[in-house]
NUVEX-640798 format. One record per residue (C-alpha): residue in one letter; x, z negated, y. Coordinates in steps of 0.02 Angstrom, whole numbers, plus 50000, padded with zeros to 5 digits. Last residue first. Layout:
% residues N
AXZY...
//
This chain:
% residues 406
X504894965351588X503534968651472X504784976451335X505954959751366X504564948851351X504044955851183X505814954251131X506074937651196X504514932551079X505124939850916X506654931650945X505764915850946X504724919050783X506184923950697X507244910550743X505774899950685X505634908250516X507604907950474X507594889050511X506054885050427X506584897650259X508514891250264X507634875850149X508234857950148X507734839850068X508304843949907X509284829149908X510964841049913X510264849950028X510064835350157X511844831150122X512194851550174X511244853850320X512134834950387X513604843050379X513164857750478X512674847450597X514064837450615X515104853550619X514064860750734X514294847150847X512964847451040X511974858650950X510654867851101X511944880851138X512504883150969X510574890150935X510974906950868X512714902950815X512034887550696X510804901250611X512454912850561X513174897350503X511844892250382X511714912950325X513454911150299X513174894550201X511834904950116X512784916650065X514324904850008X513224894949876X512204883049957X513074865949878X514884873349849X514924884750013X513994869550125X515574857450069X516754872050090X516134875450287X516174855050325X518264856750246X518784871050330X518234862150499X516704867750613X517534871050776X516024885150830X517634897750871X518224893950684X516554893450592X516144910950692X517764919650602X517184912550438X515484916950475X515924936450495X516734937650328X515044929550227X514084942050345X515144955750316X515164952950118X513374951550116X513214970850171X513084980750369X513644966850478X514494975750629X515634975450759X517054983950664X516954968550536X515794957350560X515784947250731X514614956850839X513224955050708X512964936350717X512124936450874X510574946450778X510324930250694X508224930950638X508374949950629X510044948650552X509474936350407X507774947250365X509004963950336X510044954850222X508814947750104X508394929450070X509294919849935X508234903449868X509484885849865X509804882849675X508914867349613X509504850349568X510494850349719X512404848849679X513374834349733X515344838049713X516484827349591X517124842649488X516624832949344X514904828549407X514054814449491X515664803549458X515474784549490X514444783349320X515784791349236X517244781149309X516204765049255X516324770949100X514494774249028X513464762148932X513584759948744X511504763048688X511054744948648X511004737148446X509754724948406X508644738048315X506814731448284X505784743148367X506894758048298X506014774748333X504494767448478X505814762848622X506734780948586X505064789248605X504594780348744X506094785348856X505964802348790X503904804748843X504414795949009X505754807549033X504604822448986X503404815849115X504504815149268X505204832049227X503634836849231X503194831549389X504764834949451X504754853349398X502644853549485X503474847249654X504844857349653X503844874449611X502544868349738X503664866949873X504604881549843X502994891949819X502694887250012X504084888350089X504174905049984X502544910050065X503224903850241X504714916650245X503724931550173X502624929750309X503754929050440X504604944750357X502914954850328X502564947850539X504434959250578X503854972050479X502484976050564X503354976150738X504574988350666X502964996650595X502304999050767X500484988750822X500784972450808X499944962250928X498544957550799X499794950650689X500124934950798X498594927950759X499134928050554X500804919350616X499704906450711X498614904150557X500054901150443X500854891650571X499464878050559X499214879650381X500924872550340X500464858750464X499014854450383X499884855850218X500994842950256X501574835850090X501014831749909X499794840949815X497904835549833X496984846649741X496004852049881X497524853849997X498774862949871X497354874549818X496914882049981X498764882550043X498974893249878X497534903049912X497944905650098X499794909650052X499254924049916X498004928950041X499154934350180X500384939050077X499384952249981X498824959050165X500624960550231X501054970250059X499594983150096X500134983750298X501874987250236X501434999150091X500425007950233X501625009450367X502825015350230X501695029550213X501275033650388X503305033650414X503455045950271X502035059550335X502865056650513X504435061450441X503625077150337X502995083050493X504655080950582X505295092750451X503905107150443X504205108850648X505965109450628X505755121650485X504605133050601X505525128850747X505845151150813X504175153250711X503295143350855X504595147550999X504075166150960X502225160751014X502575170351176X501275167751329X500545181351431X501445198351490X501535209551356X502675225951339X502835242051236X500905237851134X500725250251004X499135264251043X500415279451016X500385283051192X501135267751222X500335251351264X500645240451425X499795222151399X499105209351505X499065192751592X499255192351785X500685181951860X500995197551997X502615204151917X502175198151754X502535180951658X502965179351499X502655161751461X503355150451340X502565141851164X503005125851070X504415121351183X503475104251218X503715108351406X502835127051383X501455115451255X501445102751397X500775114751540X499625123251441X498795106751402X498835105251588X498405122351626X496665119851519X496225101951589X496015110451773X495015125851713X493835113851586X493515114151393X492415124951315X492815121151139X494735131251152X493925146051107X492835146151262X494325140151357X495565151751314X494325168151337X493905162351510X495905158751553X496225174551509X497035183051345X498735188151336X499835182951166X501665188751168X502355187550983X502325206150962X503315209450801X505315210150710X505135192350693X503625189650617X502015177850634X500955177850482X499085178250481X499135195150602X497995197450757X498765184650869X497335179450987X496695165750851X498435157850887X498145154151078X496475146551026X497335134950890X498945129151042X497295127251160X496645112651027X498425105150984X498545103651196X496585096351179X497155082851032X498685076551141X500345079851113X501935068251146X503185079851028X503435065450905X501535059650904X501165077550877X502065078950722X500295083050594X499725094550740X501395104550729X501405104450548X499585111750522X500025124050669X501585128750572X500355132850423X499275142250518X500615153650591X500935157450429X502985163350421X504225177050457X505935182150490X506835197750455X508195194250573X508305174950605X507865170150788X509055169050914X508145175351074X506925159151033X508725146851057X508955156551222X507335154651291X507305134851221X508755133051336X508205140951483X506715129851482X507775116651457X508775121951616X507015120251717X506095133451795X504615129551921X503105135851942X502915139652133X502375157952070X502875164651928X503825157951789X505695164551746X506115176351592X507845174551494X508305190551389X507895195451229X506305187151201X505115202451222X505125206451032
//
């Protein structure tokens, strides 16, 4: 092979230290190696988005191939591939002088292939008298075999990330009609509450899909999404419990009128202690449990909330629940305001409560008071972390975009 030394490009070319480098990882190639060069092409094209290749630079990469005589490139063989610029470009689809050295250009920078320049910068071959080639000048394609696995491996990432691009976009498209259908059917039947409004961010959240492009941004509308279709369910899943409710205490009440019409005896009313008591513990508790939302959707919406889990981070419920105890201290919400929200949320969503709080503590003039009011208004039933969690999103969302435009 001619890789066993480093080579330098002719002419006002320059070298580069990562040129060097990729020389000297080539020179290191397994003894004994081989593999299709058609199948590292196939992996090479399908990681191009990695590497920052175009379609033409995967098209001269092909034509440089087709020069190699053997199917399988090997270790122990000629790697060096010399044709000329005319013979490139008519098997590259006849593309131009100018658009051929720039392709060539990024597949040396790429480390896909290098040159082996001559003397004078002309491409060629010196043969032996037994016909075998001693020494080409032209470009190596021992880089190709040299990444062969790390060529097969960043294919197989960009196969997975094109796959969970796709479950994302499929699950972002069930959402989106499982909350028009349901908005649909709550206004025409007439269900209780501001559907209008409901609708409005529905159709502002589906406008804002457009702009996302990358699956973090993806994600980020699935999670907005997710967030107003349980707003959504919730409010017709309390509505249609208190209906029946409603009707099954009517149903009792009139049962029990109906069985002894002519009883004079009344039920014995409670003690007074026992209708002063809500429970025995003597803590409201809403009707309903509050819906948990997952991890991962709570620290996009509260990023700030990160920096004060344990080693700087929040990685599992635990953290979060750890790192709002040491945020309820610096906010001043009292021991007392943080128990009250842990016995009517549950302690997750009290954390996820105070992790909300943090993000906008600059516009909450007493957390505490706040946070106290969060929990009576939970107690009615009257409050949902979805709103919150959604607009934090929404506004974070926004920074970021300005942020990357900045």
């Amino acid at each position: 092979m001619q890789t066993g030394h480093v080579t330098t490009p002719f002419g006002r070319r320059p070298m580069t230290l990562a040129l060097v480098k990729g020389q000297f990882e080539t020179a290191n190639i397994r003894r004994g190696k081989s593999a299709d060069k058609w199948k590292i092409y196939r992996d090479a094209c399908d990681a191009r988005s990695l590497m920052g290749l175009r379609d033409r630079a995967l098209a001269v990469l092909n034509a440089l191939l087709s020069f190699h005589p053997e199917v399988e490139l090997k270790e122990d063989a000629n790697l060096v591939v010399f044709p000329s610029n005319a013979q490139l470009s008519a098997r590259a689809n006849g593309i131009a002088g100018t658009t051929l050295r720039e392709n060539l250009a990024l597949l040396v920078q790429a480390g896909l292939i290098h040159r082996q320049d001559s003397p004078n910068g002309k491409r060629y071959a010196r043969k032996g008298r037994d016909g075998t080639i001693e020494t080409a000048y032209g470009f190596s394609l021992a880089p190709l075999l040299a990444r062969s696995e790390e060529l097969a491996q960043m294919a197989q990432q960009v196969a997975e990330e094109r796959r969970h691009l796709k479950i994302v976009r499929e699950r972002i498209s069930l959402m989106r009609r499982d909350i028009r259908k349901l908005i649909s059917a709550a206004m025409e039947e007439g269900a209780a509450g501001d559907w209008g409004r409901i609708e409005d961010h529905y159709v502002a959240a589906v406008a804002r899909l457009r702009f996302a492009k990358h699956a973090a941004e993806l994600e980020g509308r699935l999670d907005e999404l997710a967030l107003l279709r349980d707003e959504v369910v919730n409010r017709l899943e309390n509505q249609l419990i208190s209906q029946k409710t409603d009707a099954n205490a009517a149903e009792y009440r009139q049962h029990i009128q109906n069985s002894k019409p002519d009883s004079i005896h009344e039920l014995e009313p409670r003690s007074e202690k026992e209708q002063e008591a809500p429970s025995a513990s003597g803590k409201e508790r809403p009707a309903e449990p509050m819906k948990a939302f997952p991890l991962s959707m709570v620290l996009r919406a509260c990023p700030e909330i990160g920096m004060y889990g344990p080693d700087g981070r929040v990685s599992n419920w635990r953290d979060l629940m750890t790192a709002a105890v040491v945020v309820r201290s610096m906010l001043g919400v009292s021991p007392s305001a943080y128990q009250e929200a842990c016995e009517t949320m549950g302690p997750e969503n009290a954390a996820v409560a105070i992790a909300c709080i943090l993000e906008r503590a600059g516009h909450i003039s007493s957390p505490g008071g706040y946070l106290r009011d969060l929990t009576r208004r939970a107690v009615r039933g009257e409050f949902s972390l979805g709103p919150m969690l959604m607009a934090l999103l929404r506004m974070n969302g926004r920074a970021e975009a300005i942020g990357n435009a900045s």
